[in-house]
ROKE-658221 format. One record per residue (C-alpha): x, y, z; residue number from 0; residue in three letters. Coordinates in Angstrom, 3 decimals. Example, Ala and Ser with C-alpha at 12.3 -4.5 7.8 and 13.67 -1.06 7.14 Angstrom:
((12.300; -4.500; 7.800); 0; "ala"),
((13.670; -1.060; 7.140); 1; "ser"),
***
This chain:
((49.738; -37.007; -3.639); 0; "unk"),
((49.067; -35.142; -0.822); 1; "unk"),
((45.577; -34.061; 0.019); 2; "unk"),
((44.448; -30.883; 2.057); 3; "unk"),
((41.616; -31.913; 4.418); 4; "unk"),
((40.766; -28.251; 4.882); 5; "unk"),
((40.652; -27.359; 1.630); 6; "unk"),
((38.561; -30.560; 0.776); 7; "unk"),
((36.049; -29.720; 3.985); 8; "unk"),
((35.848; -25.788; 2.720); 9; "unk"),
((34.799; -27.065; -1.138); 10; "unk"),
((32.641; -29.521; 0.379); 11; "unk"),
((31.200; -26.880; 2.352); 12; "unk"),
((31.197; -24.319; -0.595); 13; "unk"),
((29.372; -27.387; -2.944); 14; "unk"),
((26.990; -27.585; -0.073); 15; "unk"),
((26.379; -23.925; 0.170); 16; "unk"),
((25.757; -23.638; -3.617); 17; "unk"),
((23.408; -26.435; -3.534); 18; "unk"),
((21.128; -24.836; -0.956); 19; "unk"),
((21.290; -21.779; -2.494); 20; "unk"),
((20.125; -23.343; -5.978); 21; "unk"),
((17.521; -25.511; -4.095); 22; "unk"),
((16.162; -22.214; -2.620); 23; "unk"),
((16.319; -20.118; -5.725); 24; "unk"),
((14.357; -23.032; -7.943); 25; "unk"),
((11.701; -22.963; -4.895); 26; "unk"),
((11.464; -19.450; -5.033); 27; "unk"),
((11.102; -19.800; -8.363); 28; "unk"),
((8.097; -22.124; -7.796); 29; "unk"),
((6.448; -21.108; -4.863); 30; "unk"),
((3.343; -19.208; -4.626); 31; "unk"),
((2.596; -16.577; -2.252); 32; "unk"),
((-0.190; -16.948; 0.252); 33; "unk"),
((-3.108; -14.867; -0.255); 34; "unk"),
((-5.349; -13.911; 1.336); 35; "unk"),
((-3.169; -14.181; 4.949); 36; "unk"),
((-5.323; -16.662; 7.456); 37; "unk"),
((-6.813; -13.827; 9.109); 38; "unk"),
((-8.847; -11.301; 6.606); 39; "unk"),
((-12.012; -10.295; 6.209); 40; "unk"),
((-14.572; -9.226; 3.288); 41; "unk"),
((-15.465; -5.664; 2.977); 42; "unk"),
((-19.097; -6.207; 1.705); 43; "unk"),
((-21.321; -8.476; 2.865); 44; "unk"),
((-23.383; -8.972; -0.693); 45; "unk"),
((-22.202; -7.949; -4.532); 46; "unk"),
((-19.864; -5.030; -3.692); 47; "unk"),
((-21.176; -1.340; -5.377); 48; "unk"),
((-21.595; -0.947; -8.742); 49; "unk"),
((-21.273; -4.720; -9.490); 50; "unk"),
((-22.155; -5.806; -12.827); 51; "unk"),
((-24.076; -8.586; -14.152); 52; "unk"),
((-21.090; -10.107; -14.539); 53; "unk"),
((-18.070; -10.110; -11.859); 54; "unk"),
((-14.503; -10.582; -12.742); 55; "unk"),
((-12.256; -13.430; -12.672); 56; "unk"),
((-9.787; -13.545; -10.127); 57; "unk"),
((-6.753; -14.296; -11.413); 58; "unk"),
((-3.484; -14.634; -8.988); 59; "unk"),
((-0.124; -15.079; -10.855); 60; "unk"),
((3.509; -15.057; -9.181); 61; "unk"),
((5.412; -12.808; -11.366); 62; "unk"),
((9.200; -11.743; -12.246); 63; "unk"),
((12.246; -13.647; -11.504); 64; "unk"),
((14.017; -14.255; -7.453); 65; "unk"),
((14.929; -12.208; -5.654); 66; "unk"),
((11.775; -9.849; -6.924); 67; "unk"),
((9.535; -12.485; -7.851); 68; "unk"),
((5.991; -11.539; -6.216); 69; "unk"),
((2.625; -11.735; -6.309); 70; "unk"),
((0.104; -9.748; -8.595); 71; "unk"),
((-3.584; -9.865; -8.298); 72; "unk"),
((-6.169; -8.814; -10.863); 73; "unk"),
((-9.929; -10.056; -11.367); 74; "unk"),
((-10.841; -8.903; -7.888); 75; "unk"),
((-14.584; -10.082; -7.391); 76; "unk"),
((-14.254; -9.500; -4.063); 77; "unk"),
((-12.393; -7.055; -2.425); 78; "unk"),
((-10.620; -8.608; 1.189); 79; "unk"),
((-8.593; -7.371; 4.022); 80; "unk"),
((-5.309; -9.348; 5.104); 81; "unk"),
((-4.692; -8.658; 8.645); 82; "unk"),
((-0.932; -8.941; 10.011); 83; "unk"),
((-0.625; -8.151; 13.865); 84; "unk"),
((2.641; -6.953; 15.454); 85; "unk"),
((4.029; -9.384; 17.959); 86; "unk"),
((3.760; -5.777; 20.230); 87; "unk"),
((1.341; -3.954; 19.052); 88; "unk"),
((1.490; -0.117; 19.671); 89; "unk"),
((-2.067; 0.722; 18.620); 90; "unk"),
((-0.764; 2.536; 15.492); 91; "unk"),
((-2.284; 0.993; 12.369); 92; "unk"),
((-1.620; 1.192; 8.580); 93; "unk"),
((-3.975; 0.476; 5.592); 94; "unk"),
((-1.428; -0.572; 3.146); 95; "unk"),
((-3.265; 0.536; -0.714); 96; "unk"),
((-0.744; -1.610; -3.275); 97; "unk"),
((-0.410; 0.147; -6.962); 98; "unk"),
((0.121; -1.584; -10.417); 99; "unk"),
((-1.609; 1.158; -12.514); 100; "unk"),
((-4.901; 0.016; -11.666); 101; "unk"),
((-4.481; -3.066; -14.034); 102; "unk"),
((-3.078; -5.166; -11.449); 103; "unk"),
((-2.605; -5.076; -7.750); 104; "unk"),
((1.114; -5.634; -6.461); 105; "unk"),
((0.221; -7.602; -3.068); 106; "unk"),
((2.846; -8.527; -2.085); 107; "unk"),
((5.736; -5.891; -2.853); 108; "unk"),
((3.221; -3.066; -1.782); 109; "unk"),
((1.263; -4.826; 0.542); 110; "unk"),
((3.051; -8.192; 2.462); 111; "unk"),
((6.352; -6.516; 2.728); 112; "unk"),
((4.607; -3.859; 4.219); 113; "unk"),
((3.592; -5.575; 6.847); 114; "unk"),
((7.137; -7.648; 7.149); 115; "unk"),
((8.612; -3.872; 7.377); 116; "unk"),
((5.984; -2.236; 9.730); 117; "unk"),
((5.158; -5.270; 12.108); 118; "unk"),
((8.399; -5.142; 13.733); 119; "unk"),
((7.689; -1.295; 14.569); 120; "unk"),
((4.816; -2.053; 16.794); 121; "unk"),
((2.451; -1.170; 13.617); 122; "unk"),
((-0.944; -3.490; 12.763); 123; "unk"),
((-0.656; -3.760; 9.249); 124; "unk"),
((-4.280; -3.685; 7.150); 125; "unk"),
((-3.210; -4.621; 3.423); 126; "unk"),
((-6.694; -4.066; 1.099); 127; "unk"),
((-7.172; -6.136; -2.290); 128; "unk"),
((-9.425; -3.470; -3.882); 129; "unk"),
((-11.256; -3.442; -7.074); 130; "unk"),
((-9.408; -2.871; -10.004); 131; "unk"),
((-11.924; 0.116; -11.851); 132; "unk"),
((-10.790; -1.321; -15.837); 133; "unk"),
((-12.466; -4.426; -14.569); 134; "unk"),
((-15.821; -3.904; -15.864); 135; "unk"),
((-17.352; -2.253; -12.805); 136; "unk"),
((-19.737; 0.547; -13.303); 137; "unk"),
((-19.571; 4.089; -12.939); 138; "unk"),
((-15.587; 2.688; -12.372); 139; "unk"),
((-13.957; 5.634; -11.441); 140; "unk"),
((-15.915; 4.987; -7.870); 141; "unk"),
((-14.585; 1.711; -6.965); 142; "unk"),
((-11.487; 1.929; -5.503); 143; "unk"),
((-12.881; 4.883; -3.290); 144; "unk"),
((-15.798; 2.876; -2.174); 145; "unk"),
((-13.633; -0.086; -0.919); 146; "unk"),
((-10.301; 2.158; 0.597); 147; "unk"),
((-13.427; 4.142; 2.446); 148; "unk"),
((-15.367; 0.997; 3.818); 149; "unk"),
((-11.995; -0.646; 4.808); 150; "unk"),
((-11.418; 2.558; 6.689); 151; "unk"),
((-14.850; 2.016; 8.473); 152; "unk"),
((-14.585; -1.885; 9.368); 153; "unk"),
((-11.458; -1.560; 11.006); 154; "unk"),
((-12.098; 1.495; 13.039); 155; "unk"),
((-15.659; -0.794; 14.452); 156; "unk"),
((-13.290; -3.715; 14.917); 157; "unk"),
((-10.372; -2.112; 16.870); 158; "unk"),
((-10.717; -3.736; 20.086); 159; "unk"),
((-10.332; -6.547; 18.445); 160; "unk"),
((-7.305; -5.576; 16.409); 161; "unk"),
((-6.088; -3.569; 19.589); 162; "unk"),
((-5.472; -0.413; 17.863); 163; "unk"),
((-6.552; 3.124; 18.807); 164; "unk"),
((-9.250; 3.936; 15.889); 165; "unk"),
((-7.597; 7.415; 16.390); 166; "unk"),
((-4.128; 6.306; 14.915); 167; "unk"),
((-5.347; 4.283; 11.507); 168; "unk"),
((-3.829; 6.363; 8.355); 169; "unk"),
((-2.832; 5.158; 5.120); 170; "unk"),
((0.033; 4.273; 2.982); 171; "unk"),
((-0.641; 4.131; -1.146); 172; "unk"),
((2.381; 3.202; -3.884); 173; "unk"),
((2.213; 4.296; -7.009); 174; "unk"),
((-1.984; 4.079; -8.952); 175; "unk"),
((-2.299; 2.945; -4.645); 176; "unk"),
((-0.674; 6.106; -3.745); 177; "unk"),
((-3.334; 7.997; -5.945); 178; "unk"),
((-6.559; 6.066; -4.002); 179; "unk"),
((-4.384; 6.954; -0.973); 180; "unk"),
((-4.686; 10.621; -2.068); 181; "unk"),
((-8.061; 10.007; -2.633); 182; "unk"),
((-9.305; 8.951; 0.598); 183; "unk"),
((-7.235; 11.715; 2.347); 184; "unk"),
((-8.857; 14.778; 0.480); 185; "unk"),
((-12.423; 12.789; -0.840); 186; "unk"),
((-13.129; 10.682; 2.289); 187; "unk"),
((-16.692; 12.407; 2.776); 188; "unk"),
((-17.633; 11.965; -0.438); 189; "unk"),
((-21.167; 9.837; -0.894); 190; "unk"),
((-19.523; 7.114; -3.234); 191; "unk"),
((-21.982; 4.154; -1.845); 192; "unk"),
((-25.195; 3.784; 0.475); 193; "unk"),
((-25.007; 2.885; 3.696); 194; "unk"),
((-24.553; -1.152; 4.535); 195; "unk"),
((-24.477; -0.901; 8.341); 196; "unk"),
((-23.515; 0.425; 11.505); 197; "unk"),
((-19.875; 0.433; 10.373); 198; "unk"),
((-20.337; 2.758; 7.788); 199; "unk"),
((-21.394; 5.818; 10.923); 200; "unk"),
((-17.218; 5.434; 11.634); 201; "unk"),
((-15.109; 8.110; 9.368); 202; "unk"),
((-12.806; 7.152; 6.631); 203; "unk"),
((-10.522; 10.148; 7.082); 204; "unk"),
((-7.207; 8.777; 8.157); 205; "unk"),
((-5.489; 10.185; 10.806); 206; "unk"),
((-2.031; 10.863; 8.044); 207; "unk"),
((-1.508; 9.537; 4.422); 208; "unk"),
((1.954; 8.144; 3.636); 209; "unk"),
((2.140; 8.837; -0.282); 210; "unk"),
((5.216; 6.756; -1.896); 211; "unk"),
((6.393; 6.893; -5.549); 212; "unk"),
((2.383; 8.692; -6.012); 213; "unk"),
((0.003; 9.374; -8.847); 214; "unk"),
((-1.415; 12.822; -7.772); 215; "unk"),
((-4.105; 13.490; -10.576); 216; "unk"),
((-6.486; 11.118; -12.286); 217; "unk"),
((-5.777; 11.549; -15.406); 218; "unk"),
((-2.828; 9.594; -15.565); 219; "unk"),
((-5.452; 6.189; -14.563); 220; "unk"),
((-7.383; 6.963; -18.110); 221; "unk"),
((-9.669; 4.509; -16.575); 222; "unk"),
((-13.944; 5.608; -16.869); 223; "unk"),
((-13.963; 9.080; -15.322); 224; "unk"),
((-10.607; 9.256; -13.267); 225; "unk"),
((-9.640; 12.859; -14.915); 226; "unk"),
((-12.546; 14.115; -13.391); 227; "unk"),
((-11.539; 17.290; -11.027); 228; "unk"),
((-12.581; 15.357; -7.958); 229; "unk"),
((-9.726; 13.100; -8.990); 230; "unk"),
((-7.222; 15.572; -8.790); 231; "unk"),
((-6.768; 15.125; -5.642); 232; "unk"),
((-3.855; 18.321; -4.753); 233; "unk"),
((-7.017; 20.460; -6.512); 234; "unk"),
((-8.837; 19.636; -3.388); 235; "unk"),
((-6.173; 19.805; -0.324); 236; "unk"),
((-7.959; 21.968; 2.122); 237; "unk"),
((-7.586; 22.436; 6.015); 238; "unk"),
((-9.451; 19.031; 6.652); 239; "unk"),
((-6.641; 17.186; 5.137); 240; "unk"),
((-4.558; 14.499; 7.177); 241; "unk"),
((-0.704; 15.030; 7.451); 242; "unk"),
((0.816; 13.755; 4.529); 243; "unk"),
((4.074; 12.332; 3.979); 244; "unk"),
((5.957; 11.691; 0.367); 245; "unk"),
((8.622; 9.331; -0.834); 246; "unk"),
((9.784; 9.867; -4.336); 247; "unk"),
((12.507; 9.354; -6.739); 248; "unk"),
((13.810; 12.302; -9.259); 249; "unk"),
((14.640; 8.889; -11.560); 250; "unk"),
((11.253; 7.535; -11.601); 251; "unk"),
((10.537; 6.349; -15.339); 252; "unk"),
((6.805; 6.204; -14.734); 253; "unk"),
((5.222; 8.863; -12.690); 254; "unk"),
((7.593; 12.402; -12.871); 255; "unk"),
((8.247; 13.839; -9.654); 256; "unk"),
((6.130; 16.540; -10.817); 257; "unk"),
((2.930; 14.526; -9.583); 258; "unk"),
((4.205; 14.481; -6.050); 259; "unk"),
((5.221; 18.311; -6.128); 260; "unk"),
((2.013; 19.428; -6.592); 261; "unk"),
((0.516; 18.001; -3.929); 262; "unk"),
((3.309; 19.253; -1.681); 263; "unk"),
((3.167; 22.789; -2.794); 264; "unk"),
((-1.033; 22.171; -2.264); 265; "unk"),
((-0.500; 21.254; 1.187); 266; "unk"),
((1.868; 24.159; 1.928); 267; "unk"),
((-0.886; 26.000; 0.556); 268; "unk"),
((-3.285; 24.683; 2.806); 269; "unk"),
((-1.073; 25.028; 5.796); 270; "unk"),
((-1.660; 21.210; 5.746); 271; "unk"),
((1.784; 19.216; 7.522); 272; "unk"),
((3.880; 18.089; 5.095); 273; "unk"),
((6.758; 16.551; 4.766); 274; "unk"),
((8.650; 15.379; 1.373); 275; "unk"),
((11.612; 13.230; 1.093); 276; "unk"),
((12.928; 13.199; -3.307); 277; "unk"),
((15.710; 10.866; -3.371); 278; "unk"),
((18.545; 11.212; -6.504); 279; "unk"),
((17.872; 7.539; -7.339); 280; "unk"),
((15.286; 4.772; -7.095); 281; "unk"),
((13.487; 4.309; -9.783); 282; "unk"),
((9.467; 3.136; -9.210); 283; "unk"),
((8.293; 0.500; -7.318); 284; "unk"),
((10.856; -0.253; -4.823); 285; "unk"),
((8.594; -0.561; -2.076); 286; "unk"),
((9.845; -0.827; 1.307); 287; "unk"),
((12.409; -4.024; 0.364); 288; "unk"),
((13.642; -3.480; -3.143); 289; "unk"),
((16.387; -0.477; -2.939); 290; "unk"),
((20.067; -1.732; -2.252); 291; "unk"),
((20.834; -0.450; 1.137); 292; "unk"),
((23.278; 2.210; 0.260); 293; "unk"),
((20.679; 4.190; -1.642); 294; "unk"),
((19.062; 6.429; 0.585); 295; "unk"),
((15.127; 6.003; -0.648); 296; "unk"),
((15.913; 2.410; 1.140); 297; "unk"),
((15.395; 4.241; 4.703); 298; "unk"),
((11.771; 5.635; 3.458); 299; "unk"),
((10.462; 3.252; 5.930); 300; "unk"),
((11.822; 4.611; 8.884); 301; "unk"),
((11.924; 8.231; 7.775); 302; "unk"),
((8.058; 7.655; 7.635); 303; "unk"),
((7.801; 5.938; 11.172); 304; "unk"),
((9.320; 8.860; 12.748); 305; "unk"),
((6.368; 10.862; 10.439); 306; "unk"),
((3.818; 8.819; 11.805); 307; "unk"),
((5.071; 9.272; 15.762); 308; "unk"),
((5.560; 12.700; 15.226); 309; "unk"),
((2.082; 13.389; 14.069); 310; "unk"),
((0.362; 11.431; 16.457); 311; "unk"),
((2.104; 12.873; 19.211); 312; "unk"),
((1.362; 16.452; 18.118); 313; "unk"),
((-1.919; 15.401; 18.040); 314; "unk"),
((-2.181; 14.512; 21.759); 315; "unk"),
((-0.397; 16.977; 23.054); 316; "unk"),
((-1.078; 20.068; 20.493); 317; "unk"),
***
């Protein structure tokens, strides 16, 4: 019997391939995401705000199957920063605010990719674990403000160190995140805590708001007080509003496209810059890695680079 020694090699090769590939997929099944990155920091130095007697349990859990298995965090006692620096650093900066409907937060889809996308842009990457407001906190409509707002302050008194321009921090929020992104671009004056230290004299207002798959009004949380008006955050666009910038699919099952409209017609209203980008297909919570290439929401990312360069630009030279 004659034996092909190429075709033998190529199965071997094929076996081989299939058995790495199964190795990797079991370890993805298995392996847990790191969290907090080495480099983070806390955003209060005591009890955060509105603590009560009792503080949460943290409670990290990898979730869903490979390729989309992530992590999801909920029981956040206290709220952290990861920190992920560019390789070339630019001095443009991102706070990354990760959704999950305010029941959980989606770290690492909303939050670690980010910076895996953004990094290799030139972009420091500022990912916050805030407090989930169904968690027990009081007055918890407050709580996500108060920690999107002091994260905002602590990196703007730490950018030396970070080597970014304090002038070029904005946000990006997904989904319940994209609301408390919102929020900190229309309510970032508002007295939601007392004073902790000299950090707190920086401003919160971000310099533009990337809004991506968004909640736009609070009442869609149903969490303590979150249908309040001040909540509604396109009720209170006004001429002190950042640039904004929205990603959105017409196919998303859980927050219509309506929610994003409304705060694009507010900020045409306002004469606030604007720019909206609704895309046939892509469902929610694709993040920046989780839309097959050939679907045009994939390129969000870079459609809201250009945004970002754009508006800083006009901002130096205008």
């Amino acid at each position: 019997m004659h034996i092909d020694r190429r075709a033998l090699i190529g199965g071997a090769a094929s076996l081989a391939t299939l058995a790495m590939t199964q190795r990797a997929t079991a370890q993805d099944a298995t392996a847990t995401t790191q969290w907090p990155p080495r480099e983070h920091f806390k955003l209060w130095p005591d009890r955060p705000p509105n603590s009560p007697r009792r503080l949460p349990t943290p409670n990290n859990e990898m979730n869903g199957q490979p390729p989309r298995r992530e992590l999801h965090l909920r029981g956040v006692a206290e709220p952290v920063v990861g920190v992920y620096r560019p390789a070339r650093p630019d001095g443009r900066a991102l706070l990354s605010l990760p959704g999950g409907g305010y029941r959980f937060l989606s770290v690492e889809n909303e939050g670690i990719n980010v910076a895996r996308t953004f990094n290799p842009l030139g972009v420091t990457v500022f990912v916050l674990a805030y407090r989930l407001p169904g968690e027990g906190w009081l007055e918890p409509q407050d709580v996500p403000l108060q920690d999107a707002q002091r994260a905002m302050r602590l990196i703007r008194a730490r950018a030396a160190d970070f080597a970014i321009d304090p002038a070029g921090l904005g946000v990006v929020g997904f989904s319940a995140g994209g609301l408390l992104a919102a929020s900190i671009a229309t309510a970032y004056a508002d007295p939601v805590y007392d004073r902790v230290d000299a950090a707190d004299d920086q401003p919160a207002r971000p310099a533009f708001a990337g809004l991506v798959y968004p909640v736009i009004t609070g009442d869609m949380m149903r969490v303590g007080a979150l249908g309040a008006a001040r909540f509604d955050t396109d009720r209170r666009v006004n001429r002190g509003t950042p640039p904004i910038f929205i990603a959105h699919a017409l196919d998303d099952p859980v927050v219509p496209a309506a929610q994003p409209m409304a705060m694009l017609a507010a900020c045409q209203a306002a004469r606030v810059p604007v720019e909206a980008h609704f895309f046939q297909e892509g469902g929610h919570g694709f993040g920046p890695a989780y839309l097959a290439p050939e679907l045009p929401g994939s390129h969000w990312p870079q459609l809201f680079d250009l945004f970002v360069k754009r508006t800083l630009a006009s901002r130096t030279t205008g």
